[in-house]
C-alpha angles and dihedrals in degrees: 000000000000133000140190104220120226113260087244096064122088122302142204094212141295117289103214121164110212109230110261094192140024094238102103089045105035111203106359102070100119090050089052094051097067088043081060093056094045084050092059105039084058084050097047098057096062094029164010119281125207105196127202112212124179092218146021076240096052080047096059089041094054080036088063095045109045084051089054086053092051094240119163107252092197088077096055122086122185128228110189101214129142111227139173090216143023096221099120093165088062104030096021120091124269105227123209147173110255104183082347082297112121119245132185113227120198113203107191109259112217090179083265092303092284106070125066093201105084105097093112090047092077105068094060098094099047087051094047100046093047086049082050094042091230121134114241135209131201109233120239150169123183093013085290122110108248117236111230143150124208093223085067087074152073122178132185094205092241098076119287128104132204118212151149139270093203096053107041111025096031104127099211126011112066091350099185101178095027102210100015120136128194100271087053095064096038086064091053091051099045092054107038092030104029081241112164100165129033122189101213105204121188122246139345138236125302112271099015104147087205094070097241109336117188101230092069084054134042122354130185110243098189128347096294115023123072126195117222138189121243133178117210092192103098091198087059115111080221091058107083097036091055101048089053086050083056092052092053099044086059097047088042118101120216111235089276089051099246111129116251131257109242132201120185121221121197122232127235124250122282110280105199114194114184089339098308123119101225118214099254114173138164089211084072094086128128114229100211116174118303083352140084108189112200126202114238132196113200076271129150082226104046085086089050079054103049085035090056086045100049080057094047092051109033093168090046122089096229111216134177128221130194116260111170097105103031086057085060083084092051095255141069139183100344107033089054097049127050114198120232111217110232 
C-alpha cells in the first residue's frame, strides 16, 4: 500500500543538513559555507527548509548568516542533529504515502560502502521523522536492514525505479546488499516503495565516490520522459557508459509497457581538482515547487542545459546555481537535499 511520490508532486518543504566540518570539501569550506547559504535562500523562496545542524553554536553562527544574506527566517526550520556528512539524499529518510498517510523509511547507510565514518549519520532520519511528527520504519528484507541510498534511485511516483548496475549488483567494490539479485531488490522496492518495474542501467559517471549513482545520471522529468546524460567527445571515459546507458533506456518499457520518452543532456566539461576528475552533472538537479534549481559549473553548456530543462518543465522557473566548489565533495543540489512530500 505504500508509494514513493514523484519529486514533482507537492512538497512540505526541503529537508538540507549545513556542513558542520570542512572534511568532505579541504580546503574550500569556507567557501562552501556561504554556497550553503546561497542553497537554501533559492530554496527558500519557493519553500520551507528544514535545516540539520550538529549544535545550538553552529545554530547562532547559520542564524547569522542566513540573516546577512536577508533569508526569511520564517521559512527555516532547525533540526538539532549531529552528523558526519551533509549528504540528506543518501543518510536522510525517504518519505512515502503509506495508505496516503506519510511514512519515514530508514534505508541503512554504510557510508556508501567506502567510508568507516558514518556512525552519526544514522541518527538523521529518527530525528527527522519525530520534528515532522511522522512514524518511521527501518527497511528490511530477510529480517536484515537493507542497505540503500536515496541517490541510487529515481522514481516516477507510478511504479517504476532507475537504477545502477555498478552500485547496487557489483560483486565486489562498495557492495552494499552482499549477496542480493535483482529479484531480491525488486521485492524490497515493491514493498517498501510500491515499485513494479526497475530500469537497471549500467555504470555511472567518472569520479563518483558513490560508485554510479543514478542522480548524476538519468532523472525522470514527468511520469513518462527521462533525462539522461550524454558525452559527444568520443575520447571521454564517459563516453562509452553512457552511450550504453542511452541504448538501454530506448529498448526499456515504463511499468505500463509504453517506451519512454528520452531527452539527452551534455555534460560539462571535465573539472579536474588535485587530479582528480570530479562527478559534475547537469541530472543532479532538485525539482522544488514551481522551480527546478541545476547545478552549473562556468561551463558553455551550462545555458543548452538550462535551456533542455526549461523545456522539460514549462510550468517550472529554471534557475542555475553555481556548483564548482560544492562538487569538490563529489556531489551537488540533489545529493545534499532530500524533499519532504507534502
Amino acid at each position: 500500500m505504500r508509494r514513493f511520490p514523484a519529486e514533482w508532486e507537492n512538497q512540505q518543504g526541503i529537508l538540507l543538513c549545513f556542513p558542520d566540518n570542512g572534511n568532505d570539501w579541504p580546503g574550500k569550506y569556507q567557501a562552501i559555507q556561504w554556497a550553503f547559504v546561497e542553497f537554501i535562500k533559492k530554496v527558500s523562496l519557493y519553500e520551507d527548509v528544514f535545516l540539520v545542524v550538529a549544535n545550538d553554536k553552529l545554530k547562532e553562527k547559520v542564524t547569522e548568516m542566513l540573516t546577512q544574506a536577508n533569508i526569511n527566517l520564517e521559512k527555516i526550520s532547525f533540526i538539532n542533529q549531529k552528523t558526519n556528512r551533509s549528504w540528506m539524499r543518501d543518510s536522510g529518510p525517504i518519505i512515502v504515502k503509506n495508505n496516503n498517510k506519510r511514512e519515514a523509511l530508514q534505508f541503512k547507510f554504510t557510508g556508501w560502502a567506502k567510508y568507516s565514518n558514518h556512525q552519526l549519520d544514522k541518527f538523521v532520519p529518527e530525528q527527522v521523522a519525530n520534528f515532522l511528527d511522522i512514524p518511521i520504519t527501518q527497511v528490511t528484507y530477510k529480517g536484515k536492514p537493507v542497505v540503500m541510498e536515496g541517490g541510487a534511485l529515481e522514481i516516477n511516483g507510478r511504479g517504476t525505479l532507475i537504477t545502477t548496475e555498478e552500485c547496487l549488483l557489483h560483486p565486489t567494490i562498495q557492495v552494499r546488499n552482499p549477496g542480493f539479485t535483482k529479484e531480491d531488490y525488486l521485492a524490497v522496492f515493491k514493498e517498501y516503495l510500491g515499485i513494479t518495474n526497475i530500469i537497471w542501467l549500467g555504470n555511472g559517471v567518472i569520479g563518483d565516490d558513490t560508485h554510479g549513482h543514478i542522480d548524476d545520471l538519468c532523472r525522470f522529468v514527468n511520469e513518462n520522459t527521462v533525462v539522461t546524460v550524454i558525452e559527444t567527445d568520443k575520447k571521454s571515459a564517459n563516453y562509452k557508459p553512457l552511450q550504453e546507458n542511452l541504448k538501454i533506456l530506448q529498448n526499456a518499457s515504463l511499468e505500463n509497457g509504453e517506451k519512454l520518452n528520452i531527452v539527452t543532456l551534455p555534460m560539462p566539461k571535465d573539472i579536474v581538482f588535485e587530479d582528480l576528475t570530479l562527478p559534475a552533472s547537469y541530472a543532479n538537479f532538485l525539482i522544488l515547487n514551481n522551480c527546478v534549481l541545476m547545478p552549473t559549473f562556468n561551463d558553455v553548456n551550462d545555458r543548452v542545459a538550462l535551456n533542455i530543462l526549461a523545456d522539460c518543465f514549462p510550468n517550472r522557473e529554471i534557475i542555475g546555481i553555481n556548483a564548482i566548489d560544492l562538487i569538490w565533495g563529489f556531489g551537488t543540489l540533489h545529493c545534499l537535499s532530500q524533499q519532504i512530500p507534502s
